[in-house]
C-alpha positions as CSV (number, residue, x, y, z in Angstrom):
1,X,64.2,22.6,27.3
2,X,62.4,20.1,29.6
3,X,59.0,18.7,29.4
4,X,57.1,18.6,33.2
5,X,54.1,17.4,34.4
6,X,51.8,19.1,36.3
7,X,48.9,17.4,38.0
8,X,46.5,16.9,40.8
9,X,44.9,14.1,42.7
10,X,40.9,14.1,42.0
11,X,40.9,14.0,45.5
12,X,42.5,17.6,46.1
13,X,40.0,19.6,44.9
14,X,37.5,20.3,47.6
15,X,35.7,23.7,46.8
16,X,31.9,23.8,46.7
17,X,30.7,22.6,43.4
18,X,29.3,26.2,42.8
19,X,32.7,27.2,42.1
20,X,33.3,24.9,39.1
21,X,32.1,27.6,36.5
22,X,35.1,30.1,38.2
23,X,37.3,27.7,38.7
24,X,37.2,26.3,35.3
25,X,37.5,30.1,34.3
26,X,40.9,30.4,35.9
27,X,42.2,27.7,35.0
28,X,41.9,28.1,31.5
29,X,43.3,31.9,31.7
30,X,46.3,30.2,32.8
31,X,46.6,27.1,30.0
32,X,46.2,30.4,27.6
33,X,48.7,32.3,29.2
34,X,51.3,29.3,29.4
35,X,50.1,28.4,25.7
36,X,51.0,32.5,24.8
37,X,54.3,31.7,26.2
38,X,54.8,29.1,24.2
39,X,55.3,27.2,27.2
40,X,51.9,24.2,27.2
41,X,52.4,21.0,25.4
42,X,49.0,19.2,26.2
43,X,46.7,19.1,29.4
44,X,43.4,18.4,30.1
45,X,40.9,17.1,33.0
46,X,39.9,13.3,33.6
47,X,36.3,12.6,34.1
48,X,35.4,11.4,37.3
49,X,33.0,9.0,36.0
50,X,35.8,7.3,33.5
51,X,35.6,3.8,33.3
52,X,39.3,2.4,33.7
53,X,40.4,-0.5,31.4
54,X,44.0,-2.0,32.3
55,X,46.0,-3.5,29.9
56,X,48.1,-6.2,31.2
57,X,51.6,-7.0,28.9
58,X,50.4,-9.9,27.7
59,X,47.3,-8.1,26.0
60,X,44.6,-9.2,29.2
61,X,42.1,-6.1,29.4
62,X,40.4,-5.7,32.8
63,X,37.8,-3.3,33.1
64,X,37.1,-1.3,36.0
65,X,36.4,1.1,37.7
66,X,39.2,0.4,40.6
67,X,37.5,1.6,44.0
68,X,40.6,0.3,46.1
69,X,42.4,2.6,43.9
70,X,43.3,5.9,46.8
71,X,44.3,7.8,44.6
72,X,43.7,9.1,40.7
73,X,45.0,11.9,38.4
74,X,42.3,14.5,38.5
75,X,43.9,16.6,35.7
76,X,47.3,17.9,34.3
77,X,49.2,19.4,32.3
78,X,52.6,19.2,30.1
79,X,54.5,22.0,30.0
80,X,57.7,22.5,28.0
81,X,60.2,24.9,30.0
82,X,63.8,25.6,30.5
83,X,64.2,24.9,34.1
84,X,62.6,23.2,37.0
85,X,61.7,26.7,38.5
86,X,59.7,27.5,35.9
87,X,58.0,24.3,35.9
88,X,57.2,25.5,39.5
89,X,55.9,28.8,38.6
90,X,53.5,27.4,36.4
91,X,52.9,25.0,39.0
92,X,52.0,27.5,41.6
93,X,49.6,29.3,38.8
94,X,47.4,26.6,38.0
95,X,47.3,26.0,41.8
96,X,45.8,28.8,42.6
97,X,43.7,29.2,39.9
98,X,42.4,25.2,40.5
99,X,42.1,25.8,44.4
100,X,44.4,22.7,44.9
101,X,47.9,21.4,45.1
102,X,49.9,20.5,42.0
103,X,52.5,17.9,42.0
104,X,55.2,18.8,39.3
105,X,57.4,15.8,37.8
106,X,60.0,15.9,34.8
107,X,59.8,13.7,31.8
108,X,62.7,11.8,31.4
109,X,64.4,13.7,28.3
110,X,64.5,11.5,25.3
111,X,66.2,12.8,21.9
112,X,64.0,10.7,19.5
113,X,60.9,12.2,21.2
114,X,62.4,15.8,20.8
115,X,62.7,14.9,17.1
116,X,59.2,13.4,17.0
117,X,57.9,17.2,18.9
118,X,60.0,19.4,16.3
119,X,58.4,18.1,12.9
């Protein structure tokens, strides 16, 4: 199987703030019935309020937040399917159930990280 992400830009979710409680609603109906098929790995949603901290390779920490930054992951998702169409599927689920586009991106597959996943 193949691992995908599925996210959104913060900035793609534009339904009145009202709709948060049903939105949030939907959303998790989905994660359950992706997690009933087996099919979630790990997901969540990003606070908007988050403070940033980047840490350069030599160890340099730079705190932020980034306001030149146009855009920032809103929320996601990692799903663990067989094919890319199903990676889409889900995709299109949590769309609809988050009022806004998801992008969808494969992990590159990696057989120590497999073995790491199955213990």
């Amino acid at each position: 199987m193949a691992r995908y992400l599925i996210s959104f830009d913060r900035g793609w979710m534009t339904f009145p703030e009202e709709d948060l409680p049903d939105v949030a609603k939907a959303a998790h109906a989905v994660i359950q019935e992706a997690k009933d098929a087996r099919a979630f790995v790990f997901g969540g949603g990003i606070a908007d309020d988050e403070t940033t901290t980047l840490v350069a390779v030599d160890g340099t920490v730079t705190d932020g937040p980034y306001p030149e930054t146009k855009e920032q992951v809103g929320g996601f998702a990692v799903i663990d399917v067989p094919t890319r169409a199903d990676a889409i599927e889900w995709a299109a689920k949590i769309a609809v159930a988050c009022r806004c586009a998801q992008e969808v991106r494969e992990f590159m597959p990696d057989p120590s990280v497999d073995e790491w996943l199955a213990r």
